[in-house]
N, C-alpha and C positions, 0 to 999 in steps of 0.2 A: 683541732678537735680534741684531742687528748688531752692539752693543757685547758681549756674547759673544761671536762668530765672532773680533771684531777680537782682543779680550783673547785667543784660539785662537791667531788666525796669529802675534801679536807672542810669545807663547810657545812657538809653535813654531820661529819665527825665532832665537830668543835659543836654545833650546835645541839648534838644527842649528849655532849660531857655538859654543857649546861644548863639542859635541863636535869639531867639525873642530880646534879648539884641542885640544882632548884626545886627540887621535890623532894630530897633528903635534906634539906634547911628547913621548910615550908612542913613538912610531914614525913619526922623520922621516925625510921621502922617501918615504914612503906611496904607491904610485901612485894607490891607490883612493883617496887623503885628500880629496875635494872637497867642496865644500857643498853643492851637490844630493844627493849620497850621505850625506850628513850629516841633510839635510832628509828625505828618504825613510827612513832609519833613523828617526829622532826621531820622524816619524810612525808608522810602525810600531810601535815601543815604547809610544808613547802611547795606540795601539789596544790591543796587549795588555797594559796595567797595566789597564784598564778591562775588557778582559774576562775574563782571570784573577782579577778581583775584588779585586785587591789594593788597592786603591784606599776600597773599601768593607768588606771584612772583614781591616782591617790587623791586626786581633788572633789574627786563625788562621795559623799555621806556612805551611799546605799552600799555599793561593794566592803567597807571597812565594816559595818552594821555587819554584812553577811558573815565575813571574816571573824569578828568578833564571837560570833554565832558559833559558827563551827569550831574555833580554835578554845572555846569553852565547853560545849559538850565533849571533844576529843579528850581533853585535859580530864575532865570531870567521870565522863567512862572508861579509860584508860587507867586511870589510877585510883579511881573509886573515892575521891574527895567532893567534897559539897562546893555549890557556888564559893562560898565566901574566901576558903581555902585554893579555892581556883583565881580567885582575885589575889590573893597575897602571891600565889605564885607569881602572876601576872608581875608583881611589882619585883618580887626577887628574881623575876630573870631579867627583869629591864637594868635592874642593880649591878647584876651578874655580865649581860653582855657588854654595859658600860665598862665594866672591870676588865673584859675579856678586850675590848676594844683598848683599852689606853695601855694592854701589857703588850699588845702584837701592834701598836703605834698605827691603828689605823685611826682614830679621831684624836683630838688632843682637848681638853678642855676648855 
């Protein structure tokens, strides 16, 4: 149970430093940019990718749809940037955890 939890927070850590990375690339000088807000985001989203079920039925349209939803408004009220800018994030953190994945050898190219 514990080496669960731990394998939780260290992914959730890793993934609060990537986005704060990904919102001071995307939009520096951020007031909102910090890592606690970062970490409370990533928590958030990690709640609803599990309960939107995307997680579990990655093969149906509708739960990604919802997903997509909410991990945009979140992003977009959270840090106070416009759709589009919520988009470019989208793609620098998909950049970023590509990066983050090939430096702790968990995918390879």
């Amino acid at each position: 149970m514990l080496r669960h939890l731990g394998a939780f927070l260290v992914r959730l850590v890793v993934s609060a430093l990537v986005l704060w990375a990904a919102v001071g690339w995307v939009d520096p000088g951020n007031p909102y940019n910090t890592v606690g807000r970062a970490a409370l985001v990533a928590l958030f989203l990690s709640l609803a990718s599990y309960l939107t079920l995307a997680r579990f039925l990655w093969f149906l349209l509708l739960p990604w749809l919802l997903y997509a939803a909410i991990w945009l408004a979140t992003v977009m009220g959270a840090y106070g940037i416009g759709f589009f800018s919520a988009l470019l994030l989208a793609i620098a953190l998909t950049l970023l955890s590509l990066l983050v994945s090939l430096v702790f050898g968990l995918r390879g190219l």
